[in-house]
Structures are given as C-alpha cells and as structure tokens.
C-alpha positions, 0 to 999 in steps of 0.5 A, spaced: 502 537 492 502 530 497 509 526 497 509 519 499 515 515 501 515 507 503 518 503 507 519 497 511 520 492 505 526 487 505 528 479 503 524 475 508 524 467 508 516 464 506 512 465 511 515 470 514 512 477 515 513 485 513 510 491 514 510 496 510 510 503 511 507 509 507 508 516 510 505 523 508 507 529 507 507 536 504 501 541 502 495 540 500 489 537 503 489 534 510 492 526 510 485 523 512 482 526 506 485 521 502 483 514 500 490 510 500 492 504 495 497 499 496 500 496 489 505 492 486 509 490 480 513 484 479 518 483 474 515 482 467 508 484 470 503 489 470 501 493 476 496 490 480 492 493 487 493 490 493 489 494 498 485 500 500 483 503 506 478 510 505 480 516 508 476 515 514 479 508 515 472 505 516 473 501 509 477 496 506 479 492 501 484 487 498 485 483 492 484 476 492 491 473 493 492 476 499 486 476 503 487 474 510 494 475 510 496 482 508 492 488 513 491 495 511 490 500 517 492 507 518 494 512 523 492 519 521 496 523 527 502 520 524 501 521 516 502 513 516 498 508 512 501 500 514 501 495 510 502 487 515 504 482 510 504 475 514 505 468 511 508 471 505 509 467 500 515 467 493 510 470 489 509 476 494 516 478 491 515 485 488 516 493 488 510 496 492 508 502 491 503 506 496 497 511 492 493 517 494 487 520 492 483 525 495 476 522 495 472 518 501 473 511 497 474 509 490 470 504 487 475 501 483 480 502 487 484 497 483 485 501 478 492 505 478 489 510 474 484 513 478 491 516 484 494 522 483 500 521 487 504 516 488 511 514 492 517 511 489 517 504 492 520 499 496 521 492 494 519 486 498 522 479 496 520 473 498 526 468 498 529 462 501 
C-alpha cells in the first residue's frame, strides 16, 4: 500500500510563489512505477487536475489554467514529486492533493478516477 503526504502549502500574497511537496512511502512497487497527478478542490467545486509527471518523469501535463506557472518534477531517490507554483493568483486558492497510479502514464490523467491513492492535502491560499 502506498501512502502519500503533501506539504509546502500556506497563505501567499498574488504573485507570490509555493512549492508543494508530495512525498511516498510505504510498500508496494517501486516510486518510479507511478505516474503522480496534482489535483485541486476549491470551496463549492469539483476536484480538478493540475499536473501530471509519468513515472519515468519524461512526460508532463498540465491543465490550461495554470500553464507556464506551476512546474511538475520529481525526485526518485527521494520518493518526492514537487509541484513550483509562481504567479499565483486568488483563484489558485484550494486544497491540493497529490495522486498515485502504477502506470507509465495515463491518458486522461484529469480524471481523479483513474488514481488509486491519494494524500490528505495541503491548502493553498492565495490572498491579499
């Protein structure tokens, strides 16, 4: 069973920048057989996808909100995926949840379906 914890997250001012951490542990395959997504649930909304890095950290995605702002990289040695938000802005305010599945990559890496574990969360405010 793979467990995953966030953390990093906190109160920054627009235009400020975070990282996010998400870091694995437990038994199972090894961390670099997992493709890792980054998701995030504002107040009153659906979960939405981020992110994704593949398990050989050769691909990534994001969703169109936040290209050219967040980065997605991962360290294996370290059981860690990263997630370098820059430019936030108010409406980056949520919970973020990273996710696990033992894949190469996953096509509809949007879909929180398609994960089978999941961390807790770290909340992420974006405010003045």
């Amino acid at each position: 069973q793979l467990q995953l914890v966030e953390s990093g997250g906190g109160l920054v001012q627009p235009g400020g920048s975070l990282r996010l951490s998400c870091t694995a542990s437990g038994s199972g395959f090894p961390f670099d057989y997992y493709t890792i997504g980054w998701f995030r649930q504002a107040p009153g909304k659906e979960r939405e996808g981020v992110s994704c890095i593949s398990s050989s950290g050769g691909r990534t995605n994001y969703a169109d909100s936040v290209k050219g702002r967040f980065t997605i990289s991962r360290d294996d040695a370290k059981n860690t995926v990263y997630l370098q938000m820059n430019s936030l802005k108010p409406e980056d305010t949520a919970v973020y949840y990273c996710a696990a599945e033992d894949t190469a990559w996953l096509e509809g890496w949007g879909n929180s379906r398609l994960y089978d574990y999941w961390g807790q969360g770290t909340q992420v405010t974006v405010s003045s």
